[in-house]
FIBAGU-346823 format. One record per residue: residue number from 1; y, z, x of N, C-alpha, C, CB in turn. Coordinates in steps of 0.001 Angstrom, whole numbers. Atoms other than C-alpha are relative to their C-alpha. Last residue first. Glycine has a CB too. Layout:
REM FIBAGU-346823
<site pos="NUM" n_py="Y" n_pz="Z" n_px="X" ca_py="Y" ca_pz="Z" ca_px="X" c_py="Y" c_pz="Z" c_px="X" cb_py="Y" cb_pz="Z" cb_px="X"/>
...
END
This chain:
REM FIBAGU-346823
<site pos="104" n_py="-852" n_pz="378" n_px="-781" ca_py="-1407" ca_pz="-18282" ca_px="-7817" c_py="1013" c_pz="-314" c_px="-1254" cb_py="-482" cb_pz="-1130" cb_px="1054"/>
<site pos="103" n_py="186" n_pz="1297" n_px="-546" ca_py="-3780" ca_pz="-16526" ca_px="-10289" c_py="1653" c_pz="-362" c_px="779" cb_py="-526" cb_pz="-1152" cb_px="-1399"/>
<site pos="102" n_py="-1472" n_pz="105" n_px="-76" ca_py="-4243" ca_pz="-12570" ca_px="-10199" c_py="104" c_pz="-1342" c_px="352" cb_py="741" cb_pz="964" cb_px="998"/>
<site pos="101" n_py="-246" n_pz="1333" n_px="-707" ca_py="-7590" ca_pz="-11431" ca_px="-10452" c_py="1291" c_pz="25" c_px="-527" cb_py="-959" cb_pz="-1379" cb_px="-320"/>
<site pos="100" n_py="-1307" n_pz="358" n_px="-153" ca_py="-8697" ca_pz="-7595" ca_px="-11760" c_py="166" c_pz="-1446" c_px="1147" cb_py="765" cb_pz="1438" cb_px="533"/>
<site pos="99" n_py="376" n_pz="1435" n_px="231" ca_py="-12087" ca_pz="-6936" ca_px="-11721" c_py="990" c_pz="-886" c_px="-121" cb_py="-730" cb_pz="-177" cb_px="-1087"/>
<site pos="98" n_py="502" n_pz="843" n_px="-909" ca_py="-11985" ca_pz="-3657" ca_px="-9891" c_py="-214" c_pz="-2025" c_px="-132" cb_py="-1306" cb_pz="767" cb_px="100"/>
<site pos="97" n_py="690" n_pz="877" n_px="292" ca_py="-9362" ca_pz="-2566" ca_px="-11600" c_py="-678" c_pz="-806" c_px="338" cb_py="285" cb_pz="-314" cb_px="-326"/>
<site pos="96" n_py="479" n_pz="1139" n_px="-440" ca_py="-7374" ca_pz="437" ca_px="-10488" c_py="-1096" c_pz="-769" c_px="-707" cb_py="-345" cb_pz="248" cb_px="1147"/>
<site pos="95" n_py="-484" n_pz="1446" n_px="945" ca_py="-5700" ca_pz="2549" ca_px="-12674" c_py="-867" c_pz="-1194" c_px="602" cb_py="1909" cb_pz="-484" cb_px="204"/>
<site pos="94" n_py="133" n_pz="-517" n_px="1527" ca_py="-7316" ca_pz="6089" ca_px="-11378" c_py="64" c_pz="-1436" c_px="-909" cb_py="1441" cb_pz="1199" cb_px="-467"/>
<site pos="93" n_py="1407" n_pz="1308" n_px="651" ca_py="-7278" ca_pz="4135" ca_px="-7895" c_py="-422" c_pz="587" c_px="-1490" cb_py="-1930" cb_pz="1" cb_px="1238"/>
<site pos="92" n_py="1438" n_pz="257" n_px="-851" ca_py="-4032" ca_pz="5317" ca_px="-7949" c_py="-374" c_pz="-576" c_px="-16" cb_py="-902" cb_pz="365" cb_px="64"/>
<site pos="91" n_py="1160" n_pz="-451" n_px="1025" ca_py="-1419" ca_pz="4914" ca_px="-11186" c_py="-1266" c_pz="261" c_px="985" cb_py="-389" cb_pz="-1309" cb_px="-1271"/>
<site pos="90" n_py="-528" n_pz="-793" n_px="1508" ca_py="1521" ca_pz="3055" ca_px="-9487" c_py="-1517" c_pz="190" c_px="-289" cb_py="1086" cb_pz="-1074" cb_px="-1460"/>
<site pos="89" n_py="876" n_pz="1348" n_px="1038" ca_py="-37" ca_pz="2106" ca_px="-5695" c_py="202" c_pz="999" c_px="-1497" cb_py="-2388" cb_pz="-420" cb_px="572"/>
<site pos="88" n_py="1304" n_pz="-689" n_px="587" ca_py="2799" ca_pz="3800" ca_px="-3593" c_py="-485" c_pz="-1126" c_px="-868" cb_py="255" cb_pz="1494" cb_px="-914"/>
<site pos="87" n_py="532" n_pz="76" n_px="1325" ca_py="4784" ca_pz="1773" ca_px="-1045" c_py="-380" c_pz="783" c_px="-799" cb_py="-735" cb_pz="-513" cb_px="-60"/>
<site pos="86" n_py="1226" n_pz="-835" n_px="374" ca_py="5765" ca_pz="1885" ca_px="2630" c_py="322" c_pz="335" c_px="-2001" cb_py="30" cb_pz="1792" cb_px="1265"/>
<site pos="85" n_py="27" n_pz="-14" n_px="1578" ca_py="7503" ca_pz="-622" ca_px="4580" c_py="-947" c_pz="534" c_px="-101" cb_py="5" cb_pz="-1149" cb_px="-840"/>
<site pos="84" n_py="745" n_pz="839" n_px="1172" ca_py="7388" ca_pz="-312" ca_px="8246" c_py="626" c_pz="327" c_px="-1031" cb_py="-1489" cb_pz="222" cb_px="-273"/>
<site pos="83" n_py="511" n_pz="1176" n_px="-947" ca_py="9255" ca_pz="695" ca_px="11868" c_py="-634" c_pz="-293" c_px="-1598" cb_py="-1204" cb_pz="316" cb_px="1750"/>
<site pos="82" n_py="-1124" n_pz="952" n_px="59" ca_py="10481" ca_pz="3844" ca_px="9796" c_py="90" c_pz="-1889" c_px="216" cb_py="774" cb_pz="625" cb_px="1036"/>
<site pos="81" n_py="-77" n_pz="1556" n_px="-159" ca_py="7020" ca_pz="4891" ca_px="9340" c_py="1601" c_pz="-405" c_px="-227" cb_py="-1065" cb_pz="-823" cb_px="-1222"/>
<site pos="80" n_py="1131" n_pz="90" n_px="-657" ca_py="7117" ca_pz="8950" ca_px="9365" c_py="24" c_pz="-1177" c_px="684" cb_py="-1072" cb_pz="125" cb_px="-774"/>
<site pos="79" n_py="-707" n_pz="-691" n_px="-1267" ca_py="10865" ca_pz="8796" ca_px="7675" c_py="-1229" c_pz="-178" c_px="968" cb_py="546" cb_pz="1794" cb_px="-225"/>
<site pos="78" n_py="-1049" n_pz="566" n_px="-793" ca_py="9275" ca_pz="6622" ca_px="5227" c_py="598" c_pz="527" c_px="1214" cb_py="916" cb_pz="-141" cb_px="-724"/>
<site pos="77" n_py="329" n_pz="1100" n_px="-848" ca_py="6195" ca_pz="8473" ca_px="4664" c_py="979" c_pz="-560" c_px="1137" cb_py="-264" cb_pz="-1025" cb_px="-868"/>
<site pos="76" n_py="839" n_pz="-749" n_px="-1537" ca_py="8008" ca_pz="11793" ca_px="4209" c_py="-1009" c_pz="-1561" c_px="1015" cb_py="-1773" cb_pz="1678" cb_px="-879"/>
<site pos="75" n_py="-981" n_pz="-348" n_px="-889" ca_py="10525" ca_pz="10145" ca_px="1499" c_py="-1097" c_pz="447" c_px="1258" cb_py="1126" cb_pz="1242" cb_px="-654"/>
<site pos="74" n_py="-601" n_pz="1615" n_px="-592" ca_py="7216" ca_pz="8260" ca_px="26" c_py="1112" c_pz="909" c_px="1081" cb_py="1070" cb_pz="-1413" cb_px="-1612"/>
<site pos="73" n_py="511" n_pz="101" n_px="-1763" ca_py="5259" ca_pz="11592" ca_px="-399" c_py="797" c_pz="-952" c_px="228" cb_py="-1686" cb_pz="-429" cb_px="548"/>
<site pos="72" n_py="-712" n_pz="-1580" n_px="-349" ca_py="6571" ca_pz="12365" ca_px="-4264" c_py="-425" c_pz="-260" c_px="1402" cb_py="-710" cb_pz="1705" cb_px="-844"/>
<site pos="71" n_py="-1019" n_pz="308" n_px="-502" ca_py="4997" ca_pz="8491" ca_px="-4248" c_py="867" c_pz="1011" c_px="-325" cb_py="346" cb_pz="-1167" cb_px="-295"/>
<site pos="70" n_py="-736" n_pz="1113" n_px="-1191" ca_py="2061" ca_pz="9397" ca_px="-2828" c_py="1139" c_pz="-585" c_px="-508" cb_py="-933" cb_pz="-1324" cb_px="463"/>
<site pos="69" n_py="120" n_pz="-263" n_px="-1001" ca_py="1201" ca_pz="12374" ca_px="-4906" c_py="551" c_pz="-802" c_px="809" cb_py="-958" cb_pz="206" cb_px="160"/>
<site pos="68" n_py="-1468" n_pz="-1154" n_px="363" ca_py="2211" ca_pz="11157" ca_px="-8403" c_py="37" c_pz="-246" c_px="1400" cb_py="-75" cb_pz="1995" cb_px="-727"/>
<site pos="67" n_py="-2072" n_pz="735" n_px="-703" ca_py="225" ca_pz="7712" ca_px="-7692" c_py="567" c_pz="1055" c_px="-100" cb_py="1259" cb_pz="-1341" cb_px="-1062"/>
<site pos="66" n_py="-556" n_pz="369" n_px="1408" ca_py="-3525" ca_pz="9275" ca_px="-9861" c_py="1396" c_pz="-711" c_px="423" cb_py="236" cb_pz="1457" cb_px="-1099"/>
<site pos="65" n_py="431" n_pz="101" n_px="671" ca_py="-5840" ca_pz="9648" ca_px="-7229" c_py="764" c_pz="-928" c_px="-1345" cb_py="-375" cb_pz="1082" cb_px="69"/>
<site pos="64" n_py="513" n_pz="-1556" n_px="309" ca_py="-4080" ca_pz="8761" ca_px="-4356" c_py="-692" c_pz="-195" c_px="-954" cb_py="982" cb_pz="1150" cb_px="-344"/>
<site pos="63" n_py="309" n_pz="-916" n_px="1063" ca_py="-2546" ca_pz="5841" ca_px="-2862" c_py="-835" c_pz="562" c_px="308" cb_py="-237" cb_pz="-356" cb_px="-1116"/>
<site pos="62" n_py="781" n_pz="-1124" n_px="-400" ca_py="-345" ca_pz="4447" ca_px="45" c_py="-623" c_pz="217" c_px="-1676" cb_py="1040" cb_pz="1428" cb_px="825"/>
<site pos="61" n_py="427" n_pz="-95" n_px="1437" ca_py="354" ca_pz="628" ca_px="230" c_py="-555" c_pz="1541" c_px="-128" cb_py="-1226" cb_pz="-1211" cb_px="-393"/>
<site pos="60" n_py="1484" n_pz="-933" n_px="548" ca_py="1452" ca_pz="-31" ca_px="3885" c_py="328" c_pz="498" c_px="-1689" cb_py="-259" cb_pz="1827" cb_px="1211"/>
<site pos="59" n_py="-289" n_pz="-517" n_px="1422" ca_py="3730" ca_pz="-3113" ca_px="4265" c_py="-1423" c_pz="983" c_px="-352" cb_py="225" cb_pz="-1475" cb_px="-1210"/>
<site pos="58" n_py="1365" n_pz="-31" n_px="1403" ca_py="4048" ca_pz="-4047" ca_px="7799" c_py="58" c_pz="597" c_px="-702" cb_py="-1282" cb_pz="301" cb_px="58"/>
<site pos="57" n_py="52" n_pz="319" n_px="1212" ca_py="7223" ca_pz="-4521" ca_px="9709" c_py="-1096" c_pz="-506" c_px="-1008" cb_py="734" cb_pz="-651" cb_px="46"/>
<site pos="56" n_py="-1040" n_pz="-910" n_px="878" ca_py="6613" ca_pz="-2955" ca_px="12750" c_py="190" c_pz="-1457" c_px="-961" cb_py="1744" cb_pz="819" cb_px="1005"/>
<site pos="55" n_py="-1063" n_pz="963" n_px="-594" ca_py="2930" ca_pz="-4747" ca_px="14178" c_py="860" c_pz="788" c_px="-935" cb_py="-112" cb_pz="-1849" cb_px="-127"/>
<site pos="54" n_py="-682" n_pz="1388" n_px="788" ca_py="309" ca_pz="-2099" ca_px="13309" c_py="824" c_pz="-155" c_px="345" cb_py="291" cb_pz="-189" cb_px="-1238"/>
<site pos="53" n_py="397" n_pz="1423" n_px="-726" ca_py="-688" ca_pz="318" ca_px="15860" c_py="319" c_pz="-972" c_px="-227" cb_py="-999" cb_pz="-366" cb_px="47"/>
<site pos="52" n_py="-913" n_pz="144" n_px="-389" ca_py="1505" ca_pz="3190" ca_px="13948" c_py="-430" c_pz="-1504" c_px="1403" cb_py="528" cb_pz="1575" cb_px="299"/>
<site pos="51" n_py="-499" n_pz="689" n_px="921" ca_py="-1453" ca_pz="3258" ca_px="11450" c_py="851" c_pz="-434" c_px="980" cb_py="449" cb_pz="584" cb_px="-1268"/>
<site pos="50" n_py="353" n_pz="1628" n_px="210" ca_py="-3527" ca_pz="4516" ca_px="13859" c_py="696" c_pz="-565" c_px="-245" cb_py="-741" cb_pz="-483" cb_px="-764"/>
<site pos="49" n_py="533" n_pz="321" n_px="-1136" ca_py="-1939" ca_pz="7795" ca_px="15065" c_py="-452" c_pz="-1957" c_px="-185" cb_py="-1387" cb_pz="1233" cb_px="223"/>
<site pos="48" n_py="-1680" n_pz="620" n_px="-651" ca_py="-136" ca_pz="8165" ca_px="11629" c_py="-488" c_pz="-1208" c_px="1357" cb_py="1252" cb_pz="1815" cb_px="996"/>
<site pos="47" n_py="229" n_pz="-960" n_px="-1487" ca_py="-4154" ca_pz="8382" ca_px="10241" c_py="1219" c_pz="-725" c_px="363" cb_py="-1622" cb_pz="-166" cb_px="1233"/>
<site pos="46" n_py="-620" n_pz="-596" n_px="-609" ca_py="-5029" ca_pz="7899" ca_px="6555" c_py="698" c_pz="215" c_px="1362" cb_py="-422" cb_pz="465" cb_px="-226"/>
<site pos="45" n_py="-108" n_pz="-1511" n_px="148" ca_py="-7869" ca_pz="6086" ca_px="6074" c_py="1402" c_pz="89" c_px="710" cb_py="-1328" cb_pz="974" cb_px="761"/>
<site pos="44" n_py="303" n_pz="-858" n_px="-1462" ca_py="-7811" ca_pz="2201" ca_px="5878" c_py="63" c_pz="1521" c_px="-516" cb_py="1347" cb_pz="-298" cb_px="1409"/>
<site pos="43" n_py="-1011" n_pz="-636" n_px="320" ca_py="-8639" ca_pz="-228" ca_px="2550" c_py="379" c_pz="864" c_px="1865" cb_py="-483" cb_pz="1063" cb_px="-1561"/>
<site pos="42" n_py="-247" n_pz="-759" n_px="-1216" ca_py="-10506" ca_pz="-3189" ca_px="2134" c_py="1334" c_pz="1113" c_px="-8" cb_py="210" cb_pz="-1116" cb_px="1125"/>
<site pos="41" n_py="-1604" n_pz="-113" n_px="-484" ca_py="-10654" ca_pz="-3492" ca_px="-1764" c_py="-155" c_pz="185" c_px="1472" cb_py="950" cb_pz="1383" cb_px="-703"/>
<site pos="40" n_py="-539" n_pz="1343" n_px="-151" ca_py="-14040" ca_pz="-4184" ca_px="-3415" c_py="1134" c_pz="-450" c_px="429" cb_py="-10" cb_pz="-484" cb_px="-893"/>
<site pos="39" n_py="1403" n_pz="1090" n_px="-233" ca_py="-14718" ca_pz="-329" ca_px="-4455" c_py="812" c_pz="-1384" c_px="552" cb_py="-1073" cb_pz="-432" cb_px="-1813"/>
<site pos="38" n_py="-107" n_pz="499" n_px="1380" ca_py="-11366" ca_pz="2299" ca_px="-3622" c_py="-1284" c_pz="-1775" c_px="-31" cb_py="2173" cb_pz="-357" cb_px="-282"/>
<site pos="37" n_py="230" n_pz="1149" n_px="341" ca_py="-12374" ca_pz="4437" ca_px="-861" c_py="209" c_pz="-744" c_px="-1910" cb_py="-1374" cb_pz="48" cb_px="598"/>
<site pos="36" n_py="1098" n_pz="427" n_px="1599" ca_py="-12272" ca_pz="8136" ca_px="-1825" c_py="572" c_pz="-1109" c_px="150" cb_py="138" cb_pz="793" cb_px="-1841"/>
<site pos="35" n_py="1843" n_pz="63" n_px="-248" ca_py="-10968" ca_pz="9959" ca_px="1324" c_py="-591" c_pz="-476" c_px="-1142" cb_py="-837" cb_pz="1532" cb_px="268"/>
<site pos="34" n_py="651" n_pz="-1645" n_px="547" ca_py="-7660" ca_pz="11563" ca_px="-241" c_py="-1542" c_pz="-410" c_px="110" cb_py="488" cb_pz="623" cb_px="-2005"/>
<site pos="33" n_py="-350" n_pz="-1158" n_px="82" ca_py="-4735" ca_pz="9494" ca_px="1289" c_py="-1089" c_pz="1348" c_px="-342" cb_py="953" cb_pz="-192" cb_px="-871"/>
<site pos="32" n_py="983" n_pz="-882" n_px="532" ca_py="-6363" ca_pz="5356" ca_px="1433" c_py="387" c_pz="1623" c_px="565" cb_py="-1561" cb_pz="-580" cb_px="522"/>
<site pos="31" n_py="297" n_pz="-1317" n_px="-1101" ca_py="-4154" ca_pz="3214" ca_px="2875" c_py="-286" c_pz="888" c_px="-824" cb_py="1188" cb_pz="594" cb_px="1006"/>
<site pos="30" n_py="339" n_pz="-1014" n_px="1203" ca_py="-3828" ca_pz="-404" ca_px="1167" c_py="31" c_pz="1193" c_px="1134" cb_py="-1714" cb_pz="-272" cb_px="-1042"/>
<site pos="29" n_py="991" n_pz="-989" n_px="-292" ca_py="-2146" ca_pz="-2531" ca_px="4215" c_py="-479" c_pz="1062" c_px="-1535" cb_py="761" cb_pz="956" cb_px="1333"/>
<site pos="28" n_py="-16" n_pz="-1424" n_px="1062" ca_py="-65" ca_pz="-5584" ca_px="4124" c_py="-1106" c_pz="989" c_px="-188" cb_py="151" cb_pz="-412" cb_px="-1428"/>
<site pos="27" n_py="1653" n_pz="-800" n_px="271" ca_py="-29" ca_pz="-7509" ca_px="6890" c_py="737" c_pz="911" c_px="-829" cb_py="-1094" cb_pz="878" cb_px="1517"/>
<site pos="26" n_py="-369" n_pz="-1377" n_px="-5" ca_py="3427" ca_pz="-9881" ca_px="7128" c_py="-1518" c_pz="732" c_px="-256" cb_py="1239" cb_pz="336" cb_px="-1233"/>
<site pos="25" n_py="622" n_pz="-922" n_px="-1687" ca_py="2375" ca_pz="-13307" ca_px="8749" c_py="289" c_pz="1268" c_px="-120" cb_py="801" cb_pz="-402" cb_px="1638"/>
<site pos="24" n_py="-941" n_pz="192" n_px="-709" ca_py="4319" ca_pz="-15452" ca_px="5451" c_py="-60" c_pz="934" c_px="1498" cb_py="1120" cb_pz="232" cb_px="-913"/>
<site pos="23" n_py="-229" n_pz="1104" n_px="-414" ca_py="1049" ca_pz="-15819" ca_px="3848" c_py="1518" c_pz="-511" c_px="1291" cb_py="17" cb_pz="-546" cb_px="-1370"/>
<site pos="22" n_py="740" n_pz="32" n_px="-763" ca_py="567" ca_pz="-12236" ca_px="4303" c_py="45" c_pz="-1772" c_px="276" cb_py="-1227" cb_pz="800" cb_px="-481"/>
<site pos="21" n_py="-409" n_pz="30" n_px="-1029" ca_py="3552" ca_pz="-12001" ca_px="2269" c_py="-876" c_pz="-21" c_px="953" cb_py="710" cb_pz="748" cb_px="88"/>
<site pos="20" n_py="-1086" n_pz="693" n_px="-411" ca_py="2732" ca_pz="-14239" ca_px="-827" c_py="258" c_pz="590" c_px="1377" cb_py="1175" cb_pz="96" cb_px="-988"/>
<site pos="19" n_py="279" n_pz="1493" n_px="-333" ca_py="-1065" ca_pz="-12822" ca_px="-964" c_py="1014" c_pz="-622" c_px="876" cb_py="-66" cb_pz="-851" cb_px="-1267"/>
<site pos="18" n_py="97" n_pz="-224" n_px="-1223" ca_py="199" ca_pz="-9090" ca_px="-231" c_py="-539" c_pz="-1622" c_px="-110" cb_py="-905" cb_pz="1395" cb_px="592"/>
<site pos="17" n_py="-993" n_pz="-151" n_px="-1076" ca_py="2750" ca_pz="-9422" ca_px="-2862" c_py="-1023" c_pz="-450" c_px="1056" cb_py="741" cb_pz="1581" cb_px="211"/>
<site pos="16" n_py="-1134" n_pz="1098" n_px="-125" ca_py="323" ca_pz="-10919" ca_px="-5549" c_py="713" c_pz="-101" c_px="1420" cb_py="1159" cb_pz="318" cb_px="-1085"/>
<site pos="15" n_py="285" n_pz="1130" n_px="-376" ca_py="-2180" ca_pz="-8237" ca_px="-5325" c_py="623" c_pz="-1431" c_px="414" cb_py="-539" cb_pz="-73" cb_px="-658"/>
<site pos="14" n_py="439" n_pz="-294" n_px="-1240" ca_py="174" ca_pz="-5290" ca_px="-4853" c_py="-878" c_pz="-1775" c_px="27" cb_py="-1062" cb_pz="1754" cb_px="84"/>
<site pos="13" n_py="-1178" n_pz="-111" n_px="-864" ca_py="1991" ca_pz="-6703" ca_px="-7801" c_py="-540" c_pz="446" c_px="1384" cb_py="1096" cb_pz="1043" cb_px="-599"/>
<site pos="12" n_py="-547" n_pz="1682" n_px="-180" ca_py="-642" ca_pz="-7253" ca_px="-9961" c_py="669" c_pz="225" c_px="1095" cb_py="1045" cb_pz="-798" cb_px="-1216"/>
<site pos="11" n_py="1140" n_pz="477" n_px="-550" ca_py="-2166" ca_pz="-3104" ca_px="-8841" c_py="421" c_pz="-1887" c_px="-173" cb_py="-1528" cb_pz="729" cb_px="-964"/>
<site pos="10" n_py="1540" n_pz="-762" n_px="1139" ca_py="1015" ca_pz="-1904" ca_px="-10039" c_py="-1009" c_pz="-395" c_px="808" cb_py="-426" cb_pz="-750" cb_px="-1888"/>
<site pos="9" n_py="279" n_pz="1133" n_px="162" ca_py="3803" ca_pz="-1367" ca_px="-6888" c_py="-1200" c_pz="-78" c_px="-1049" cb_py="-194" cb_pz="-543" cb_px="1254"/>
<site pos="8" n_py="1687" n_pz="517" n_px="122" ca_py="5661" ca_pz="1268" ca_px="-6303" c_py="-82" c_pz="-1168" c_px="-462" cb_py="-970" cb_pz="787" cb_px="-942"/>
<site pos="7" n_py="1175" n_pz="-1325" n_px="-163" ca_py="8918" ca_pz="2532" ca_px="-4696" c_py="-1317" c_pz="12" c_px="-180" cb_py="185" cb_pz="994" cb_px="-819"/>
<site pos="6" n_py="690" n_pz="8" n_px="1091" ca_py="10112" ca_pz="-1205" ca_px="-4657" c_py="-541" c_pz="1555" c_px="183" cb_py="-1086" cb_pz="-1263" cb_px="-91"/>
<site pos="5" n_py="-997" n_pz="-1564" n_px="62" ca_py="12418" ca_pz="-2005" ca_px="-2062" c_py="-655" c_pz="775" c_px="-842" cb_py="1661" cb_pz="-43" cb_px="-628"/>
<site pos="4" n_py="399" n_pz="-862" n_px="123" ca_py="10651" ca_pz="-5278" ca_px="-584" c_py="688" c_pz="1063" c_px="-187" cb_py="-581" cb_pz="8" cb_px="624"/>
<site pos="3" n_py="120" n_pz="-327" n_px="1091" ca_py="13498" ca_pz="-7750" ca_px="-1005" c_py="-1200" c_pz="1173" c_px="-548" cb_py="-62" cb_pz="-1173" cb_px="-470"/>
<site pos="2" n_py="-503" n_pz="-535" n_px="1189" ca_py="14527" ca_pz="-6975" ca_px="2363" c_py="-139" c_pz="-218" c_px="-1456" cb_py="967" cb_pz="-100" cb_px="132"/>
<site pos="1" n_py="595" n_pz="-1312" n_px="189" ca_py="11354" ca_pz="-8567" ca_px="3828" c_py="934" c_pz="945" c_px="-746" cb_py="-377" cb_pz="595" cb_px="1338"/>
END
């Protein structure tokens, strides 16, 4: 898990990572900041309260519209989630691609 250090991640790289580390029993989490679901993606809302249910060393994924927001937010995540890894998704769902595949 220390090679996770990454302030963000693009949308490959989120896909990829959470394949390789979910294969290895880590949950990686999208987390949804501004209520606007991203299509074909499970994602969660917001909520410390919840989030802090997850097993400690899970990899939450935070975006926004556009990524400024969440990762100018990372220092506040992190301190929030110490117990996890926490991310931004480079470019929001602004960049996102719903059609986007990523082969092994």
């Amino acid at each position: 898990m220390d090679d996770i250090i990454a302030d963000e991640w693009t949308q490959e790289q989120f896909l990829r990572e959470k394949a390789r580390l979910e294969a290895l029993g880590v949950q990686v989490v999208l987390v949804d900041t501004v209520l606007s679901p991203i299509d074909k993606v499970p994602s969660i809302t917001y909520n410390p309260h919840e989030m802090k249910r997850y097993p400690e060393g899970t990899v939450f994924v935070f975006y926004c519209d556009t990524g400024k927001s969440t990762k100018e937010r990372l220092g506040e995540f992190r301190k929030k989630f110490s117990a996890y890894r926490c991310i931004s998704l480079y470019g929001g769902r602004g960049y996102w691609r719903k059609n986007l595949q990523v082969t092994p």
